[in-house]
N, C-alpha and C positions, 0 to 999 in steps of 0.2 A: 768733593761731593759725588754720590754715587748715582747715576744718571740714567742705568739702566733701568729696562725692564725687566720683569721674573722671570719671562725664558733667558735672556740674554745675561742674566745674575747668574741661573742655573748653569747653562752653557760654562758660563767662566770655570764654575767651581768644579765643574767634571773634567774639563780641561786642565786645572791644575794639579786635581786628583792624578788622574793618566799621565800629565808629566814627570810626577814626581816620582810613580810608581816605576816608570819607564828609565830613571834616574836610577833609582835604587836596583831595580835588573839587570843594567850594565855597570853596575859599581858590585853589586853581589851575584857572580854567578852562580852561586848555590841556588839563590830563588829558582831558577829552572825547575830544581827537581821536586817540583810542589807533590807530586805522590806522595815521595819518599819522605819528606817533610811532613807531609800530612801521617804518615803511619810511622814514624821514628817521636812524635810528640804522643801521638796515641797512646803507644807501647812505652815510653817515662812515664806519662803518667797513669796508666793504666797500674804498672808496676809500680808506680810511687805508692798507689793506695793502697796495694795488696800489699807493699813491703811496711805499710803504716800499720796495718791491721795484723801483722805479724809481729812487730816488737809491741803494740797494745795487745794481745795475747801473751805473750812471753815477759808480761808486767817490765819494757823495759823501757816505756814512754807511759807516762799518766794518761787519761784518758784525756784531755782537756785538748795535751798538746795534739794527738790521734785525730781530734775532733776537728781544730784549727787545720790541721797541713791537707787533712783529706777533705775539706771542703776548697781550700785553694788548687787541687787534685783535681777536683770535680768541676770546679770552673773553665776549668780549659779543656774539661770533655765539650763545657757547653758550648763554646767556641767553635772546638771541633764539629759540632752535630751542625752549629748554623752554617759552615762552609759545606758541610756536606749536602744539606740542604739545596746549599746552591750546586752543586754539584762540581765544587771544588777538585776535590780528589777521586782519582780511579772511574772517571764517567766513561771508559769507557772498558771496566774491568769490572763486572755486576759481584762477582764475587767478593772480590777483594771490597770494592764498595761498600756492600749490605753486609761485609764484616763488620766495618768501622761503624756501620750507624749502628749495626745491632752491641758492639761494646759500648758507644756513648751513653746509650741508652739503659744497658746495666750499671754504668757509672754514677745514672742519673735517675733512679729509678721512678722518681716523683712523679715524671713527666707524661706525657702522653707519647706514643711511638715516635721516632722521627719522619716515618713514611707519612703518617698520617699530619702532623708537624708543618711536612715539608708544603703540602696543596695551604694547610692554614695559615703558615707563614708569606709563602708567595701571594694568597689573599691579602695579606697585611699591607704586603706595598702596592698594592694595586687601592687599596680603600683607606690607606693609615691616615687617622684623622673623623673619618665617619662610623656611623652609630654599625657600618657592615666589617669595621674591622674587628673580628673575635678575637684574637690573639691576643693583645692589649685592653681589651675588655675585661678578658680572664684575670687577668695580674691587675687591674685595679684603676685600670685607666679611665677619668671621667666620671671617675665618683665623687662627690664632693664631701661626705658622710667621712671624716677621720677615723672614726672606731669601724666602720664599714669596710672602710676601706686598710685599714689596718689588717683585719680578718681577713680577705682574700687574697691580700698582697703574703700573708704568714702560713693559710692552708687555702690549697686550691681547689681540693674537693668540696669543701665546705663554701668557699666563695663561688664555686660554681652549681652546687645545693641553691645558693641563697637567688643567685640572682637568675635562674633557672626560666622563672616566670615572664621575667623583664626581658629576655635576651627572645624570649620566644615570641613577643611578639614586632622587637624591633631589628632584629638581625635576620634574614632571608635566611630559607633551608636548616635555620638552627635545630639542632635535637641533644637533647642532654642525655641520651641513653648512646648517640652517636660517639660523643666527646668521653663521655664518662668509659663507654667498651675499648677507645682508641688506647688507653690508660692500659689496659690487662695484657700481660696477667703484673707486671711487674711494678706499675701501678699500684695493682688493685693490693699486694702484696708488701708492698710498703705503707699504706695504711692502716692496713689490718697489723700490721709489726707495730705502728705509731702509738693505734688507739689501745693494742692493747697490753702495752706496756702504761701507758697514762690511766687508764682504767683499771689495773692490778693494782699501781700502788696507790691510788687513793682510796679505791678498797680495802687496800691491807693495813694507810694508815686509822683508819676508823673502827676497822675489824679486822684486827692481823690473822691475814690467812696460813701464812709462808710457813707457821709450825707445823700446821695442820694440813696443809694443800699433798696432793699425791703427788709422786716424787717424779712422776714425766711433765705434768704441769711447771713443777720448778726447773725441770732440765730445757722445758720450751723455753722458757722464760728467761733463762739466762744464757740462750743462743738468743733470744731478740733484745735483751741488754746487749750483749757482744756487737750485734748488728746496728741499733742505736748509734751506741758510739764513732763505728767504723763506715756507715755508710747511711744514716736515717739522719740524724742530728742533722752531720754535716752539710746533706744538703738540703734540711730547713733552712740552714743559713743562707748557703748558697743561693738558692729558689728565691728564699724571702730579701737578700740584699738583691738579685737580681730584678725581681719584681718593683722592688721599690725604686731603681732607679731607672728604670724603663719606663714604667706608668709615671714617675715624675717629670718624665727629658720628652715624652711625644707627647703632642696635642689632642686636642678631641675638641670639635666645632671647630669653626670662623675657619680651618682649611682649607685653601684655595688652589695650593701647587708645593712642588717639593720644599721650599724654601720654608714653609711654613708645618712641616708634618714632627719634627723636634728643632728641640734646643740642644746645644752642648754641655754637660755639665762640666766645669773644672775647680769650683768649690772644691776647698781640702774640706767643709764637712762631711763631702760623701768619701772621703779616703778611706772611711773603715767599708764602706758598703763596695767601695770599686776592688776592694784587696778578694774580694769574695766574685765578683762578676768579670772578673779580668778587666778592670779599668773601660767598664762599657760604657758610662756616661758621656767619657773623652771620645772615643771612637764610635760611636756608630751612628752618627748622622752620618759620616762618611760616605757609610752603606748605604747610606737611602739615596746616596747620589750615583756609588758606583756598585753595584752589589755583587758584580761577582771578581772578589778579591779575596785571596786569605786574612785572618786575623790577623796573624802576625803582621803583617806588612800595612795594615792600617795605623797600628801603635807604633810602627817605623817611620812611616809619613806625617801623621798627626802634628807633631810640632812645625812643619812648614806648610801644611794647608788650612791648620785654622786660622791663622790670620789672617786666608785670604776667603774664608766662608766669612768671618766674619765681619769682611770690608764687603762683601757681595750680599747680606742682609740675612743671614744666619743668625739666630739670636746666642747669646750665651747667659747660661745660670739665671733663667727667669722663670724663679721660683714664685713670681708671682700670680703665674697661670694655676698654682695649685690654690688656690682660693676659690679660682673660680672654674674649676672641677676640669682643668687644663685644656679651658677655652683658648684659642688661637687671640692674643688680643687685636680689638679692633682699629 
């Protein structure tokens, strides 16, 4: 029986994080060269998705498969952006640095900047849990509304339209023209590709334009089909399995201390949403214990420290907090 207290829980589990980490650096001397590691993962997948979007032009992959590979492409930019975030790689090389965030970022167009990201995520672990964390607010965290919350976990501009009002008068310094400009231009330019490819064709199927539309409208339009495919789809997916398993795995209310801000997911139901998020349900309570570590090296440790988060009071796969709009229970 487990005897501690919540600091001395915590304590434990950081300590065996940093052991194991410490484990695996002198068993792998590559880890050292976390730069290089950081910009040799970039540049695969960065090149993964542009070599994707070259055999789906040259009709030598269907779009389907285009769609699937470059959204698991785009998950490990996201990965990337959160280490960078922390200032994982090249902190003390600005150039090379604000290279790799400015490519995750074209990887990932959906999103808001990483610069701006980065002050709202560190907000995150400083508040994760209460009504002042935004970040997990955005993605659907704490809603109790299924189809509501379905909507903002699938489009974020729209879930940040909707609850625009609400966030404004319970979240300090919020401004929806602040979050919304953080977005542009790349943002703002993946929506306007989204909407108005979804808005042509159900135009067109009610009223076909496409005989009769002038011939630069149909040449726009089948660069923003092409871009769909190779880079808009895939990280709907992306965005939407990552949102849905982050708003499911962290709390919102009854928050007291780290031990209680997520859950671990290891449910095979979320297998299809982790294949798209880089396996984020399993690892990133980690983070909240140790945060400034690469990704990789958490999904290498992971099988020998959750079972020791989870003898220190970590919970696991308690999806019953989505009932009650992922109340910490009491």
């Amino acid at each position: 029986m487990n005897t501690l207290n919540a600091k001395e829980n915590i304590q434990a589990v950081v300590r065996a994080i940093k052991a194991e980490e410490l484990k695996l650096r002198q068993k792998y001397p590559v880890l050292a060269h976390q730069n290089t590691l950081g910009m040799a993962i970039l540049l695969i997948s960065l090149s993964a998705l542009i070599g994707l979007g070259l055999l789906y032009y040259l009709a030598i992959i269907p779009a389907w498969v285009c769609i699937i590979l470059a959204a698991i492409a785009t998950s490990i930019s996201h990965e990337l952006e959160h280490d960078l975030i922390h200032k994982q790689y090249f902190s003390n090389n600005p150039l090379l640095h604000n290279f790799m965030m400015l490519s995750v970022w074209v990887m990932r167009p959906n999103t808001v900047s990483p610069w701006f990201r980065r002050k709202m995520h560190l907000h995150h672990h400083k508040t994760s849990g209460t009504q002042q964390d935004l970040e997990e607010r955005l993605v659907g965290n704490g809603i109790k509304n299924p189809f509501l919350r379905a909507l903002v976990i699938v489009d974020g501009l729209l879930g940040l339209t909707i609850n625009t009002k609400r966030f404004s008068k319970e979240i300090k310094g919020f401004s929806f023209l602040k979050v919304f400009n953080a977005g542009f231009p790349l943002a703002t330019v993946h929506f306007v590709i989204l909407y108005s490819v979804i808005i042509f064709h159900i135009v067109n199927l009610f009223t076909p334009i496409s005989a009769n539309a002038p011939v630069l409208l149909l040449d726009i339009m089948n660069v923003f089909e092409f871009l769909m495919v190779v880079l808009i789809v895939p990280n709907v997916i992306r965005s939407s399995s990552l949102n849905f398993v982050t708003s499911s795995m962290h709390y919102y209310g009854g928050v007291t201390n780290m031990l209680e801000q997520t859950h671990v997911i290891t449910s095979r139901l979320f297998a299809p949403f982790h294949l798209f998020c880089f396996n984020f349900g399993h690892t990133h309570t980690i983070h909240h214990f140790v945060p400034n570590q690469p990704f990789y090296l958490r999904q290498m440790l992971s099988k020998k420290v959750l079972p020791i988060m989870k003898k220190h009071g970590v919970r696991f796969n308690d999806f019953e907090s989505l009932k009650n709009a992922n109340k910490y229970p009491a």
